[in-house]
BALOBA-1460 file (C-alpha; in Angstrom, 3 decimals):
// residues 105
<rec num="1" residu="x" x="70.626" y="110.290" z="165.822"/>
<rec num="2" residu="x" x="69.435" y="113.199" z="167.656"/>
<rec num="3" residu="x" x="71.083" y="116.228" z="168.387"/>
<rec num="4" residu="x" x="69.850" y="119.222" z="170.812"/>
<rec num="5" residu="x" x="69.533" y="123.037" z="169.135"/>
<rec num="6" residu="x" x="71.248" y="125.452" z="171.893"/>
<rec num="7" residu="x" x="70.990" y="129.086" z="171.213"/>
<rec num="8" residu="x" x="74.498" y="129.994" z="170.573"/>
<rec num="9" residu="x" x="75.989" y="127.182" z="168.370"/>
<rec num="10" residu="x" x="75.428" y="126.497" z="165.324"/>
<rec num="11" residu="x" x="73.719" y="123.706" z="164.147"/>
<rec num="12" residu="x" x="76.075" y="121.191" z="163.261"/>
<rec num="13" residu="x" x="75.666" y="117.739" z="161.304"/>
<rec num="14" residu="x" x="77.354" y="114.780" z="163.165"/>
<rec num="15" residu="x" x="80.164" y="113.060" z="161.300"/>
<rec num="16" residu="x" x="78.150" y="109.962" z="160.590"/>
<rec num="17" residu="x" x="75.647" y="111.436" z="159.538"/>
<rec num="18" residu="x" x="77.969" y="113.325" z="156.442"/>
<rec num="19" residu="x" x="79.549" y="110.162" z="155.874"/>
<rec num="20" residu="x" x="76.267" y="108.263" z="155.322"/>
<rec num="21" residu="x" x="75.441" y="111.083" z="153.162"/>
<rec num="22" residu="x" x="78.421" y="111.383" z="151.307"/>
<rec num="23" residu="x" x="79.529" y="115.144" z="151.859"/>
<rec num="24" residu="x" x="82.898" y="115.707" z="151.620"/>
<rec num="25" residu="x" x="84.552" y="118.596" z="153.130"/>
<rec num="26" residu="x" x="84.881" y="121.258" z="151.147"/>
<rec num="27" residu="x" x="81.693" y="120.330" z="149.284"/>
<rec num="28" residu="x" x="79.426" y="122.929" z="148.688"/>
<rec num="29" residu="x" x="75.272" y="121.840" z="150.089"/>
<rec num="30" residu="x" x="72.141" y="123.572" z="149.830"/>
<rec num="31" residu="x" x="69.172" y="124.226" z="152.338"/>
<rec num="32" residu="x" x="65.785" y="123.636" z="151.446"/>
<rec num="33" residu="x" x="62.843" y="124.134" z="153.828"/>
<rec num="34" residu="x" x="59.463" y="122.878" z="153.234"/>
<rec num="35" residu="x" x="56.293" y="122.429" z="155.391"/>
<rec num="36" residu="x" x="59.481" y="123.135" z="158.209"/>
<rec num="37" residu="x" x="61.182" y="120.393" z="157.152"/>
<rec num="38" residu="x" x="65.131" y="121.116" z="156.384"/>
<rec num="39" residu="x" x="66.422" y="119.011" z="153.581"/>
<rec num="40" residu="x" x="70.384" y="119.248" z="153.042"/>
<rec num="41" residu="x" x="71.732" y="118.209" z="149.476"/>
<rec num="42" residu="x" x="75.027" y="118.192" z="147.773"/>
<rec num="43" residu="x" x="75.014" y="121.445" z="145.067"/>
<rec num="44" residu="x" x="75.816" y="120.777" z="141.608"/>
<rec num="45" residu="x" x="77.614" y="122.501" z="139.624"/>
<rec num="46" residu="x" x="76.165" y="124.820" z="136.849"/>
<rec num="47" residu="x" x="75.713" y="123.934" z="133.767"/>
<rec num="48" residu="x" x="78.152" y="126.840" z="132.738"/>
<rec num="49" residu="x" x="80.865" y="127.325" z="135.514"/>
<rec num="50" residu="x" x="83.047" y="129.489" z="133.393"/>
<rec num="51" residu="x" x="83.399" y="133.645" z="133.525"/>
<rec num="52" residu="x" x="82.341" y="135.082" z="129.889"/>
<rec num="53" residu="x" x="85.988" y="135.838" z="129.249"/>
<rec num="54" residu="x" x="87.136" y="131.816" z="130.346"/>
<rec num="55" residu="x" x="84.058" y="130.950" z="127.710"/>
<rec num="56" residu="x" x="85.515" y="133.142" z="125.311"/>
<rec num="57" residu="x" x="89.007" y="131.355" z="125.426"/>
<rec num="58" residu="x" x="87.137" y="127.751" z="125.598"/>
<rec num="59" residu="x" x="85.428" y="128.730" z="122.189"/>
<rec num="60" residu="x" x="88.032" y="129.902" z="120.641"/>
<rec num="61" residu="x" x="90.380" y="127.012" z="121.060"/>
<rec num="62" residu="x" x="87.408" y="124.520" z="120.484"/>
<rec num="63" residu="x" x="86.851" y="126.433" z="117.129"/>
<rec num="64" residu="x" x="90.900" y="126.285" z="116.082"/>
<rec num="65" residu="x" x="90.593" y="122.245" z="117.168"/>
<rec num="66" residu="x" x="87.775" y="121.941" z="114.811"/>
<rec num="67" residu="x" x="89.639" y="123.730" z="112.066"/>
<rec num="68" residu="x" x="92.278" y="121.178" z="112.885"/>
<rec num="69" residu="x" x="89.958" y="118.718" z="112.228"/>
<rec num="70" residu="x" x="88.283" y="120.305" z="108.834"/>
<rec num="71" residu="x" x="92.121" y="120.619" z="107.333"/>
<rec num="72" residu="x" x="92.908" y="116.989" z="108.132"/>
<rec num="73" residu="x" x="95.646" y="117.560" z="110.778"/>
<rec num="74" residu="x" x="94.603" y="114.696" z="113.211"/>
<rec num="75" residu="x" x="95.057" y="111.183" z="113.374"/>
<rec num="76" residu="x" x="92.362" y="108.330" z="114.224"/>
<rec num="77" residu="x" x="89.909" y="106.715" z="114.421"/>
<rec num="78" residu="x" x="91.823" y="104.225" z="115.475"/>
<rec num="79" residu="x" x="89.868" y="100.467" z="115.845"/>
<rec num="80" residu="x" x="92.847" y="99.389" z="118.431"/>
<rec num="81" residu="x" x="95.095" y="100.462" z="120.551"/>
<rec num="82" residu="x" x="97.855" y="98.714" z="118.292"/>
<rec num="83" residu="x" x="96.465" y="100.739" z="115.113"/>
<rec num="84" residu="x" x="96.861" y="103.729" z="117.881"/>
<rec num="85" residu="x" x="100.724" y="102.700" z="118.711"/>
<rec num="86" residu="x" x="101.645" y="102.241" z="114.928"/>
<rec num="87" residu="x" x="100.780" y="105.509" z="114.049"/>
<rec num="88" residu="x" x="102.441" y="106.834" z="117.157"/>
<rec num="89" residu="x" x="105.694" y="105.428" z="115.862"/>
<rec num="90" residu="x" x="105.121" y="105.759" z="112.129"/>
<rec num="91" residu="x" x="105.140" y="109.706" z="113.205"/>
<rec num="92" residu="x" x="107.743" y="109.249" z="115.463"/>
<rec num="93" residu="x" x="109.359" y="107.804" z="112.540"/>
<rec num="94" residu="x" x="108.861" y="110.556" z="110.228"/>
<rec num="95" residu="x" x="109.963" y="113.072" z="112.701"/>
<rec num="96" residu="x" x="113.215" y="111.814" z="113.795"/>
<rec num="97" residu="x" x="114.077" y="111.685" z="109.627"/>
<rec num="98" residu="x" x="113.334" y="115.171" z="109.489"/>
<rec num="99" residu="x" x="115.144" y="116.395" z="112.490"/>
<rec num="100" residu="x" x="118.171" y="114.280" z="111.242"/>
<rec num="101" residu="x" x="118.414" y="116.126" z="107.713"/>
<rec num="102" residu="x" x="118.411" y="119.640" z="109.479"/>
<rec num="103" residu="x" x="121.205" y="118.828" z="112.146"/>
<rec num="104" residu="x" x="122.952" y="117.701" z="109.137"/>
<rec num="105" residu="x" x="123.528" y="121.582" z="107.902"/>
């Protein structure tokens, strides 16, 4: 497909030409020229898209999960998904006793 450069518009990619490539709108791209040849590519994210503060947060609820873990609070491995549902409903189970003997008072 060719397109003519005017002056005063911008340079715009056909719609074809995006779909072939996959952009999306909204999708950020990136400009590379070399040897004056303009290559367009999708941008991906960083490797660390979070502020220091949102990292901060992120840490500190990974670390509490992984005391979690350490203290024996989780459930699983589970092999199946019907290991998975039995424990779901022994819990369930164990939970509805409890909540019975304090509505009781």
């Amino acid at each position: 497909m060719t397109v003519t450069v005017k002056s005063k518009t911008p340079l715009v990619v056909p719609p074809s030409v995006r779909r072939q490539a996959g952009l999306k709108a909204g999708q950020q791209i990136e400009f590379e020229v070399v040897d004056g040849v303009i290559s367009i590519r999708p941008k991906h994210p960083a490797a660390d898209e979070y502020t220091p503060e949102q990292r901060r947060i992120v840490d500190g609820q990974l670390a509490a999960s992984l005391a979690d873990v350490k203290a024996g609070q989780v459930h699983g491995p589970f092999s199946t998904h019907e290991e998975f549902i039995a424990s779901l409903h022994k819990e369930a189970n164990r939970l509805n006793r409890k909540n019975a003997k304090r509505s009781a008072r």
